[in-house]
C-alpha positions in Angstrom: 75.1 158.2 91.7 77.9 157.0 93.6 81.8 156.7 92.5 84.6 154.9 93.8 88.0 155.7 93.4 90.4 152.5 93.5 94.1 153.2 93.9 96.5 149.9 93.8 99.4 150.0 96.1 102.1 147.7 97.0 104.8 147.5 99.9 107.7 145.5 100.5 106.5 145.0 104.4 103.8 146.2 106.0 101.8 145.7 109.5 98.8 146.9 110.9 98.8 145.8 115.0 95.7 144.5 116.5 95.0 147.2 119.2 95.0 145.3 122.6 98.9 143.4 121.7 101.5 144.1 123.7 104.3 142.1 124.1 103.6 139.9 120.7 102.1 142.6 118.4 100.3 140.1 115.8 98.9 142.5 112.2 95.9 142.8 110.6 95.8 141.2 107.3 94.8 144.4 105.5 94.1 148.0 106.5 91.6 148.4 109.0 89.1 151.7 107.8 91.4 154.4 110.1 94.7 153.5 108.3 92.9 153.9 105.0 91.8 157.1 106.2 94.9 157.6 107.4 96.4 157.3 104.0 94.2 159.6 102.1 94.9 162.5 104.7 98.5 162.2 104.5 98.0 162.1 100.2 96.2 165.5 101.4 98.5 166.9 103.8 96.1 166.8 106.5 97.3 166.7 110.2 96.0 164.3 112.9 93.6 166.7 114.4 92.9 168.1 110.9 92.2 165.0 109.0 89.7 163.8 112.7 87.8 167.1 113.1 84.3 167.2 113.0 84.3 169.5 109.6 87.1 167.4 108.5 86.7 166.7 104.4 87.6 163.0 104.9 84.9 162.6 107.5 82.0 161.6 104.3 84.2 159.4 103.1 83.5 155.4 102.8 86.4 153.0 102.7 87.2 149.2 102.1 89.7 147.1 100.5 90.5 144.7 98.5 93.7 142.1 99.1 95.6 140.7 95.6 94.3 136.9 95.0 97.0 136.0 93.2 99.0 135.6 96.3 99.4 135.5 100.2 101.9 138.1 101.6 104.5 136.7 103.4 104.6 136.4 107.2 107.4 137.2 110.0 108.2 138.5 113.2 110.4 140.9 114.2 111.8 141.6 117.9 112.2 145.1 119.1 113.5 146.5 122.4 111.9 149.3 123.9 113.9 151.7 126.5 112.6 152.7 129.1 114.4 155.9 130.8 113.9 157.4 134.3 116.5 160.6 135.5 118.2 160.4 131.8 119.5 156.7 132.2 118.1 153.5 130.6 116.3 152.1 133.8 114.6 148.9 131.8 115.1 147.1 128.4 111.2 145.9 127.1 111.7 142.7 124.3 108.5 142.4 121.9 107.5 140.6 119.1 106.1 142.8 115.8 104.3 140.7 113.1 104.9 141.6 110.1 103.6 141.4 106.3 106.1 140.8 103.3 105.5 141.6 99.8 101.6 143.2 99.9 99.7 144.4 97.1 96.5 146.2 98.0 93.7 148.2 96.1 92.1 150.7 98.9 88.8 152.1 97.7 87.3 155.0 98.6 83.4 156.5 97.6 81.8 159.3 98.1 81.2 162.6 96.5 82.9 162.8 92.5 84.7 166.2 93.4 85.8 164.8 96.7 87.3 161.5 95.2 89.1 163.7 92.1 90.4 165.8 94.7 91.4 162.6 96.4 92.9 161.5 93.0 95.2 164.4 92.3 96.8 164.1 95.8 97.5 160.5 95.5 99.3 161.3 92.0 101.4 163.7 94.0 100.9 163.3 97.8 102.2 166.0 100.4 103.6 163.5 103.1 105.0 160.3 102.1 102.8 157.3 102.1 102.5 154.2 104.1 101.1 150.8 105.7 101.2 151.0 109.3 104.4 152.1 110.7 106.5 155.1 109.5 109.2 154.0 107.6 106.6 150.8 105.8 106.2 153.4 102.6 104.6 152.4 100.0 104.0 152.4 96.0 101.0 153.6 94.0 100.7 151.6 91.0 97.6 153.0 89.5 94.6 155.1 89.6 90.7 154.5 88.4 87.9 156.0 89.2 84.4 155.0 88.1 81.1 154.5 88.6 79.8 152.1 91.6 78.4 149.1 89.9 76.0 146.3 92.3 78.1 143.1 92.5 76.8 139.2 93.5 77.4 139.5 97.6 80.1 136.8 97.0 83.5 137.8 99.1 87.1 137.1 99.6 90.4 139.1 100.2 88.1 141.7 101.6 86.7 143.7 104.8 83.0 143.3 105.7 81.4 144.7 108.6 79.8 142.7 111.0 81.1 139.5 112.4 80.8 136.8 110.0 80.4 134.2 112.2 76.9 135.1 113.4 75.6 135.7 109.8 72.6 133.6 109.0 72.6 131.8 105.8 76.5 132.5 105.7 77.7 130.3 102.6 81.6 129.3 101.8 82.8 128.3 98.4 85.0 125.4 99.5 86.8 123.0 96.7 88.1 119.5 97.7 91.5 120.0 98.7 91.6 123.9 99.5 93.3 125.0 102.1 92.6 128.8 103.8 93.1 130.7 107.0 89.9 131.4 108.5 88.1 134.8 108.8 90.0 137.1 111.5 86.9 139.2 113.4 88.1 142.2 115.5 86.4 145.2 116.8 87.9 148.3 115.8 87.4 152.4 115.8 85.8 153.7 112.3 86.9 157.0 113.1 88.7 159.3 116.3 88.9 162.1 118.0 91.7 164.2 119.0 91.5 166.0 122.5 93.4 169.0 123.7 96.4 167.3 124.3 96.3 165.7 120.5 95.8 162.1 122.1 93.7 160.8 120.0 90.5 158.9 120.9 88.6 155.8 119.5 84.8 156.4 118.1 82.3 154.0 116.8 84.0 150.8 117.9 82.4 147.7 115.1 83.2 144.6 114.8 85.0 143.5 111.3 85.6 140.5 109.4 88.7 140.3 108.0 88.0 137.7 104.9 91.2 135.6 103.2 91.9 134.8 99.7 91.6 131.6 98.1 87.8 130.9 99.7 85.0 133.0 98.3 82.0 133.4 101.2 78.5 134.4 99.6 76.5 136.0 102.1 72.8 136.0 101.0 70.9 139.6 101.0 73.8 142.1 101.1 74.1 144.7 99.2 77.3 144.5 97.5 79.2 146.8 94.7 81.9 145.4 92.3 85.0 146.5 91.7 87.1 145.4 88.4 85.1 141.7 89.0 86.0 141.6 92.5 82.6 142.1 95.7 83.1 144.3 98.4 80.7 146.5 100.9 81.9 149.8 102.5 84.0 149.0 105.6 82.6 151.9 107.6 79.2 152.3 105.9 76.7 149.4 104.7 75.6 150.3 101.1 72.0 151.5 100.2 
């Protein structure tokens, strides 16, 4: 038997920067899997190498998420200066762009073990290190907390993470109304986990592709495995199910 825990969140801005930007940092639509581990181990007051060590409790755990489809966040960018220093004095002055999410709601999911996920649970109700999407000072809010049973789903997706790149599944089938207008899937290889050397730099592992999907299409992709959550399909984002 198999449990998910599903904790709603929202944020006034968030960002989650595609990892080879630079000088025009664009965001992930939604949490990629290591933020949303990320998240958990802070609820837990785990550090960096603690919450990526080998016997680490978190490293079990399977992740996805789902986006709110009632709406589309809003979208911005933000310049920053970075400043360089050489001998104590500001030798350069870097411009960049940051890309940035306004007015999120999320529901991350997390499954594994039942007396993981309640231990999970009681941190998120009162977490040791403040909570956030992406950046530092991007806190967010919890707005609820449900655990239950995994449930199979139709493998019919949207607002969601799948593994895989979408775009070289056979059979692949959108739900498109006359009309509809949608962003199209965002595929980008990412870590699933990392590891932290000596010098606590940390250091990407299992690099997948992943399809980030939007709201507002639904895609049905024939023969996966899918579970439901509160009427809404998703797959584990660093795990396939069965």
């Amino acid at each position: 038997m198999e449990w998910v825990l599903g904790v709603t969140v929202r944020a006034p801005v968030a960002s989650f920067r595609r990892p080879l930007d630079h000088n025009y940092q664009r965001t992930l639509p939604m949490p990629p899997p290591t933020t949303l581990l990320g998240i958990a181990g802070a609820a837990l007051g785990l550090s960096d190498r603690a919450l990526w060590a080998p016997n680490s409790p978190l490293r079990k755990l399977k992740v996805s998420v789902l986006m709110d489809d009632d709406r589309m966040p809003g979208r911005a960018r933000d310049m920053w200066t970075v400043l360089k220093i050489k001998g104590g004095r500001i030798a350069e002055r870097s411009p960049y762009f940051r890309e940035l999410l306004f007015g999120v709601r999320y529901t991350l999911l997390y499954g594994g073990e039942k007396s993981v996920l309640e231990t999970l649970a009681a941190a998120f109700d009162e977490p040791a290190y403040p909570l956030s999407l992406g950046r530092d000072d991007e806190l967010l809010v919890i707005e609820s907390l449900d655990m239950d049973e995994a449930r199979s789903g139709p493998p019919r997706f949207q607002g969601t993470l799948l593994p895989g790149d979408v775009r070289q599944i056979e059979g692949l089938r959108p739900q498109v109304s006359p009309g509809l207008h949608f962003e199209p899937p965002l595929v980008e290889t990412l870590p699933l986990a990392f590891s932290v050397d000596r010098r606590g730099l940390r250091n990407p592992e299992r690099m997948t592709p992943l399809s980030f999907l939007p709201v507002g299409i639904e895609i049905e992709v024939p023969g996966l495995q899918a579970l439901q959550w509160q009427g809404r399909s998703f797959v584990w984002a660093n795990g396939m199910t069965g």
